[in-house]
TORFITI-663957 format. One record per residue (C-alpha): x, y, z; residue in three letters. Coordinates in steps of 0.05 Angstrom, whole numbers, plus 32768, in hexadecimal, padded with zeros to 4 digits. Layout:
<rs>
XYZALA
...
</rs>
This chain:
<rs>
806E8812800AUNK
809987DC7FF0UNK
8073878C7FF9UNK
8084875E8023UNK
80B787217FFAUNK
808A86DF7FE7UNK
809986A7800AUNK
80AA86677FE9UNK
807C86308005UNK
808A85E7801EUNK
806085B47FFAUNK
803E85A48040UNK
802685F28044UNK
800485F38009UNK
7FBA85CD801EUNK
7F7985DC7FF8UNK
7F6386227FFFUNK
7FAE863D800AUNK
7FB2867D7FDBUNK
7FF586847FACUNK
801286A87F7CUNK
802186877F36UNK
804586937EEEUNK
805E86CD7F15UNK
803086FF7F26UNK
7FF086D87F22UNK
7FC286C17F61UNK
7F9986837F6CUNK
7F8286567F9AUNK
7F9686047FA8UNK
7F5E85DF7F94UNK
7F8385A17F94UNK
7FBE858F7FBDUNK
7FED85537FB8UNK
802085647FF4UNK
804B851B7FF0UNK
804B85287F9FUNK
805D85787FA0UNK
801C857E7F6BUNK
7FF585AA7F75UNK
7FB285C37F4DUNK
7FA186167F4FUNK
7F6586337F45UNK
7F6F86857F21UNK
7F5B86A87F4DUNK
7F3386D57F24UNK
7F1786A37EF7UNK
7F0C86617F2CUNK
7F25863B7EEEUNK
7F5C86007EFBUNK
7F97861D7EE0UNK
7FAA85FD7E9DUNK
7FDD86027E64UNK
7FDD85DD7E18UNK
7FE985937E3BUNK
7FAF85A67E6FUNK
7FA385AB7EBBUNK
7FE885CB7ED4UNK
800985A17F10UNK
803385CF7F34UNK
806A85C07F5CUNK
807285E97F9BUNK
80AF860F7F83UNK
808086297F4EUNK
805B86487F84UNK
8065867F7FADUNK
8042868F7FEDUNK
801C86E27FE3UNK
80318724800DUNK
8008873D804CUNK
7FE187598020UNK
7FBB871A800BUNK
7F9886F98054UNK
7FAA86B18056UNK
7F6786888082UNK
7F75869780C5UNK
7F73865380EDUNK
7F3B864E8124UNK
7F69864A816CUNK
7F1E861E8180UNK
7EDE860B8159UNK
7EA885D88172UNK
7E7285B5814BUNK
7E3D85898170UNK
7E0C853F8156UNK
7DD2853B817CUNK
7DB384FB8181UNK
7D7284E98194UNK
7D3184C48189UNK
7CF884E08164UNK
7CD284FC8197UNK
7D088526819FUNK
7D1C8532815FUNK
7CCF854B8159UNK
7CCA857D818AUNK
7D1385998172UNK
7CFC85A08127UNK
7CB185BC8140UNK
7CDE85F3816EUNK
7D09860F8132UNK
7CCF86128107UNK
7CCC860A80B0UNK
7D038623808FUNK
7D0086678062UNK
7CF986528012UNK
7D0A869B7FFCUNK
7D4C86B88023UNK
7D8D868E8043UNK
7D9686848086UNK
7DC4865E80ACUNK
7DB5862480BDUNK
7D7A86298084UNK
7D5A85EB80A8UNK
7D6785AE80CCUNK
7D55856B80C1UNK
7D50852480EEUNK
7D7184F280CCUNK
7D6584AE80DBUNK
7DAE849580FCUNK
7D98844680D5UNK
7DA384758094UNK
7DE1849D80AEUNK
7E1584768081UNK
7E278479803AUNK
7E2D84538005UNK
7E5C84247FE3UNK
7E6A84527FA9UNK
7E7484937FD8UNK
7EB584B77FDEUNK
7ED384CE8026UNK
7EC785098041UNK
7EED8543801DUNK
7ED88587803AUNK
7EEF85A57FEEUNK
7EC285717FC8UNK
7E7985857FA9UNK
7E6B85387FA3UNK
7E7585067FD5UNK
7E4784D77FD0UNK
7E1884B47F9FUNK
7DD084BB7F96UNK
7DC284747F86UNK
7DDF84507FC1UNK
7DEB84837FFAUNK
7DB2847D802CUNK
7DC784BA8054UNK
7DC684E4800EUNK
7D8484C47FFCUNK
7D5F84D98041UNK
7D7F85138046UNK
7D72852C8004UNK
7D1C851C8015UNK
7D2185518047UNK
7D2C858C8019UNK
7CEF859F7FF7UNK
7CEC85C27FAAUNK
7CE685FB7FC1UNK
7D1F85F87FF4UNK
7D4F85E27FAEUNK
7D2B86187F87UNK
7D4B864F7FBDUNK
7D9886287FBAUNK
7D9386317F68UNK
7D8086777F77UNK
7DC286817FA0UNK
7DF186617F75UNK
7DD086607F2DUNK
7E1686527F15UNK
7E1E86197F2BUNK
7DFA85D57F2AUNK
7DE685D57F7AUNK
7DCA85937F9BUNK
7DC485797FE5UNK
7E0E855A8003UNK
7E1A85398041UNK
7E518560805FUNK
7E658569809FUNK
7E28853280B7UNK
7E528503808AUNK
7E99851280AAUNK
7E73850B80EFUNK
7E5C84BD80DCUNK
7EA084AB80BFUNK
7EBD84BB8102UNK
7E8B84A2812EUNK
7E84845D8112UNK
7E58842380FDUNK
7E32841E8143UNK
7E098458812CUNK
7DE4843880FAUNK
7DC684098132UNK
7DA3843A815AUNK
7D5F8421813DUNK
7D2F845F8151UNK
7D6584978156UNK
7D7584D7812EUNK
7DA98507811EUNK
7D9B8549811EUNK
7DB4856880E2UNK
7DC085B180D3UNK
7DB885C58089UNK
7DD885FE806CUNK
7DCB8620802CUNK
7E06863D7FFAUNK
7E1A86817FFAUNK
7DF486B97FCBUNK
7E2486D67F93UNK
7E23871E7FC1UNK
7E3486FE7FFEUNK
7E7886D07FD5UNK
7E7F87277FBCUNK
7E8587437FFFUNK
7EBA870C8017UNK
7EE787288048UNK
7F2C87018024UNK
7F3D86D07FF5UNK
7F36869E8024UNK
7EF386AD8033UNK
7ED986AB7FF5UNK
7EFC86677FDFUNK
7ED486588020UNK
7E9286778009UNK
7E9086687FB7UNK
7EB986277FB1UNK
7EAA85FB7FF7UNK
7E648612801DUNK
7E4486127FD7UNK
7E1685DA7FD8UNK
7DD985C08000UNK
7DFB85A48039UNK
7DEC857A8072UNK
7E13858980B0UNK
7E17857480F2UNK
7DEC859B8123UNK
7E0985D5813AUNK
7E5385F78126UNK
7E7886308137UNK
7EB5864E8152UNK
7ED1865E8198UNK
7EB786A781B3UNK
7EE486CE81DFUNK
7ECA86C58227UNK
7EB58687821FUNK
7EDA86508259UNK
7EDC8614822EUNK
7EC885F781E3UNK
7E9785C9820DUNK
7E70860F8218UNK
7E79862881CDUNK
7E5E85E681BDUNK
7E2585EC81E6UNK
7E11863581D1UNK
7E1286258184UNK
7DE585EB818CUNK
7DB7862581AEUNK
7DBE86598181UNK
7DBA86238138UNK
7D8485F98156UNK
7D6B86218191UNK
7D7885E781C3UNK
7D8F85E28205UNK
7DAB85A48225UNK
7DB185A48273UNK
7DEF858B8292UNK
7DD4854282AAUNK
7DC98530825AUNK
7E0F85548243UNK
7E3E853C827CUNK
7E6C84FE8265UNK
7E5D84D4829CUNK
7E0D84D98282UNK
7E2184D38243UNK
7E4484958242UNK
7E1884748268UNK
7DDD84808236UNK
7E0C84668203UNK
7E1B84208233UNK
7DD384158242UNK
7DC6841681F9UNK
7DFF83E881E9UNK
7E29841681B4UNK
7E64843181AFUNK
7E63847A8193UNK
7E9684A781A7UNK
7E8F84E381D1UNK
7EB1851581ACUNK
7EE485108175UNK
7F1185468150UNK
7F1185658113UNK
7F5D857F810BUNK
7F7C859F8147UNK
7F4885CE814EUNK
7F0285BB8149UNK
7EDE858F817EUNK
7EA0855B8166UNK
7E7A854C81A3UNK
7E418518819CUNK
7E0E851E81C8UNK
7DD484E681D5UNK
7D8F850581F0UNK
7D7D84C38222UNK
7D3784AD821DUNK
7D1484C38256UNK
7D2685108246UNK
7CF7854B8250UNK
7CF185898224UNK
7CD385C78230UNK
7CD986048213UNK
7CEB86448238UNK
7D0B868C8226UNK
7D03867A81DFUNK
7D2B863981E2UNK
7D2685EA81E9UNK
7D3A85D78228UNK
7D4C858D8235UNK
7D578575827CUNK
7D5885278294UNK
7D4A851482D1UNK
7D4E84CC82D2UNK
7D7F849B82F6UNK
7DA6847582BFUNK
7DB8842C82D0UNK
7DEA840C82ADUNK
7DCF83D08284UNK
7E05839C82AFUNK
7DD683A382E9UNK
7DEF83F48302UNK
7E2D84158319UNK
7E5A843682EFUNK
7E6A841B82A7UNK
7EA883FB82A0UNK
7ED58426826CUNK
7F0F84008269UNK
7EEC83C5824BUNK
7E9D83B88260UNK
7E7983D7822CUNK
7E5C839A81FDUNK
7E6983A181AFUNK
7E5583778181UNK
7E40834281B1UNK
7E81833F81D9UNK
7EA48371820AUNK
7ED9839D81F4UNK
7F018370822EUNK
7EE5832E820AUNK
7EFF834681CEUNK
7F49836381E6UNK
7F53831B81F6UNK
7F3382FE81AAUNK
7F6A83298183UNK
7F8D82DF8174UNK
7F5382D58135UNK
7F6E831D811EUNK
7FB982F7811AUNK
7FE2830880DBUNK
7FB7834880C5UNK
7FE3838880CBUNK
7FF5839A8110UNK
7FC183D4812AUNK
7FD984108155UNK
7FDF840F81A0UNK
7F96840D81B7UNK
7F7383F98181UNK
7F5283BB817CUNK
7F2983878146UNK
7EDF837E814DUNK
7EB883578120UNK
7E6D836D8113UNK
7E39833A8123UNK
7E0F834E80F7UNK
7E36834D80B1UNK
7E77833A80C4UNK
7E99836C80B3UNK
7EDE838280D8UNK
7EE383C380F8UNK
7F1383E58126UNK
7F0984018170UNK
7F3184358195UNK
7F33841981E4UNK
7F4C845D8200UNK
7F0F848B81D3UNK
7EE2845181C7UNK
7EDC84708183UNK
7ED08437814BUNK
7EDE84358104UNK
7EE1841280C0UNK
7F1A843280A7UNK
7F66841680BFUNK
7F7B844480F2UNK
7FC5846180E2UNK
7FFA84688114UNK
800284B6812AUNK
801484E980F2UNK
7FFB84B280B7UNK
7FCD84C78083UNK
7FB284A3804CUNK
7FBD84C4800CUNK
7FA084B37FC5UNK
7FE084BD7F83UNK
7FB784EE7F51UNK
7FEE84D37F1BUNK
7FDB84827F2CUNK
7F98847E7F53UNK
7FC284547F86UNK
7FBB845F7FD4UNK
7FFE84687FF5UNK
800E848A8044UNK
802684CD8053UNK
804284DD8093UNK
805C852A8089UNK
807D852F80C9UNK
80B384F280B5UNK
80AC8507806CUNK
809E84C48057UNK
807184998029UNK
806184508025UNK
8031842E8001UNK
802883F6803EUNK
7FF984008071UNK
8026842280A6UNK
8023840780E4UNK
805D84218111UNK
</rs>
C-alpha cells in the first residue's frame, strides 16, 4: 500500500510538540518554535537530542519541514477540557487534605497529592519566567514564594519516588498549571489574608509508562512536558461523552482528583460573585486556556459545611449572603470596590492614565494602594492583570536571534515591535 504524500507545513502549523519529518526521511519533534521568524528547533525523534550540524543547533525553516503520513498520529485536539481552583480558608482546606489522606511514597498516582497553598504566597518572583507549558524551569528558587512553599510540602521521600521515575533526568518540584492559574487571575489574590489554593500535584511518568505511549504525541507529552514535580491547579480533565456541559466535567474531576463535592448554592455565579464582593476582590470567575479548556475559580464562602457521605466531601452553604454596600444584588457594571475606589470611580479617573498607550475597549487603569503599582482591569470579565492586555489576535513574542520583544498577530501576518493597540 503506497503512503499517503507529506504535506508541506505553514510556519503557523508547526507549534511545540508538532511531529515532522527532516533531512528527508528523518522524524522529530518541535521543541522550539519561532512561527513570525520561520525557525524552528527539532528534537530526533529517536534520540530527544536538538538537532545539530558543525555550526550547532539547526534552525529550520518551515520549507525544510514536511508534515508525516497517516501513519504517524498528530495530538488530537480536545473538542472540551475543564480544570478547576478551589479556594478556601483553612478550615476547609483541613478537612479536604484529612479526606484524601497521605500520599503513597512507593508507586505514582495521579494526582500523587495535594497541597493548600497559602493564596499571600501564590505569586512569583522577580527573576521567574512566564508560564511555558514546554519549560522544566520557570521560576527561581531564591525569590519565588509560590516555588518556595510549594516545594515545603513535598517530603524526601515523596522526591526520592520522582528520581525513581525519571532517574534520567534531574527532577524537582515546578509550579505549572497553579502558576498559569495566578497569572490569569491577578494581583487581588495575593490579598486574601487566610485563604488557600488547593493544589493538585502530579508526579512524572515512569520510563514503562513514556514505553507504552500510544503516539508520538503522547510520549513528547509523557517524557518531555509532565516530567517534573508539578503543582497544578485542583482538578483537570477532559469532556466525557454524555456529559451536558464543561460546568459538569468540571465539577466531576474536582470529585474524582480531590474527592469533593460542591453543592449548587457555593458553585452558581450569582453565589459566587457575591462571596467575591463581600470580600472586596476582584478574581475572575472562569478564564480560558486556548479555545478549549475552561478555568473555573471557585471560592468556598465562610460559613460552609462539610460532611462526608458515600465516600466523598460534601460542601453545602446555607447562609444568606449580603452584599457589603448594605444588600441587594452587587452592581457588575461598576460597584465592586478595587483598590479603594469603584470600578465606576475609576472609569471616570482614566484622565491620570493620559498619554500612556491607548488600552483595548473595556479595559481600564487601576493603581494599587498598596505599592503603587499600575495594573489593568477587564470591565466586561472583571479579570485583572499586570501584563498589557493586546487587542484581539496579538501575542507577545520574544526574537531567539536578538532577545528583543516584538507582537505577532498571525491572523494579519504582521509584526511590530510597538505595543499594538488597535
Amino acid at each position: 500500500m503506497s503512503k499517503k504524500a507529506r504535506k508541506a507545513p505553514k510556519p503557523e502549523e508547526l507549534v511545540k510538540g508538532t511531529v515532522v519529518v527532516y533531512w528527508g526521511d528523518k522524524r522529530g519533534i518541535v521543541r522550539e518554535a519561532y512561527a513570525p521568524l520561520d525557525e524552528f528547533w527539532v528534537a530526533d525523534e529517536q534520540t530527544n537530542d536538538l538537532v545539530r550540524d558543525q555550526e550547532g543547533i539547526v534552525a529550520f525553516k518551515s520549507k525544510d519541514l514536511q508534515m508525516p503520513s497517516a501513519e504517524i498520529e498528530q495530538p488530537e485536539v480536545q473538542d472540551h477540557a475543564a480544570r478547576v481552583l478551589v479556594v478556601g480558608n483553612e478550615d476547609q482546606m483541613l478537612a479536604i487534605l484529612q479526606h484524601f489522606g497521605a500520599p503513597s511514597a512507593v508507586e505514582r498516582q495521579d494526582p500523587q497529592q495535594i497541597l493548600a497553598i497559602p493564596c499571600v504566597n501564590c505569586r512569583c518572583g522577580p527573576s521567574c519566567a512566564r508560564f511555558d507549558p514546554c519549560k522544566r524551569e520557570m521560576c527561581e528558587k531564591a525569590d519565588c514564594p509560590m516555588l518556595q512553599i510549594g516545594g515545603e510540602g513535598i517530603d524526601d521521600s515523596m522526591r526520592a519516588l520522582a528520581h525513581n521515575l525519571r532517574p534520567d533526568i534531574h527532577v524537582d518540584v515546578r509550579p505549572y498549571h497553579l502558576k498559569q492559574a495566578m497569572e490569569q487571575i491577578g494581583p487581588d489574590l495575593t490579598r486574601l489574608e487566610g485563604y488557600y489554593c488547593l493544589s493538585a500535584v502530579t508526579f512524572p511518568f515512569a520510563r514503562e509508562d513514556v514505553a507504552g505511549s500510544r503516539s508520538e504525541w503522547e510520549r513528547y507529552w509523557k517524557e518531555e512536558v509532565r516530567c517534573q514535580i508539578d503543582l497544578g491547579v485542583s482538578a483537570e480533565g477532559v469532556h466525557q461523552e454524555g456529559e451536558g456541559s464543561i460546568e459538569d466535567t468540571a465539577r466531576r474531576i474536582l470529585q474524582e482528583t480531590c474527592g469533593v463535592v460542591l453543592s449548587d448554592s457555593i458553585w452558581s455565579e450569582d453565589a459566587q460573585f457575591k462571596f467575591r464582593h463581600n470580600l472586596g476582590i476582584d478574581l475572575p470567575l472562569k478564564f480560558f486556556d486556548g479555545q478549549n479548556t475552561k478555568v473555573f475559580v471557585i471560592l468556598i464562602p465562610e460559613g460552609s459545611e462539610s460532611a462526608p457521605e458515600n465516600g466523598l466531601l460534601h460542601f453545602k452553604f446555607s447562609g444568606v449572603v449580603t452584599n457589603s454596600n448594605g444588600g441587594g444584588k452587587a452592581d457588575a457594571a461598576g460597584g465592586l470596590e478595587i483598590g479603594g475606589k469603584t470600578i465606576n470611580q475609576w472609569k471616570q479617573e482614566q484622565d491620570q492614565f493620559k498619554g500612556l498607550p491607548k488600552l483595548p475597549a473595556g479595559w481600564i487603569r487601576i493603581k494599587s494602594r498598596k505599592s503603587e503599582e499600575v495594573y489593568y482591569y477587564d470591565t466586561r470579565t472583571h479579570k485583572s492583570t499586570f501584563d498589557f492586555p493586546l487587542p484581539e489576535g496579538w501575542t507577545k513574542q520574544t526574537s531567539k536571534s536578538t532577545g528583543k520583544t516584538y507582537y505577532f498577530n498571525a491572523k494579519k501576518r504582521k509584526s511590530m515591535f510597538d505595543i499594538p493597540t488597535e
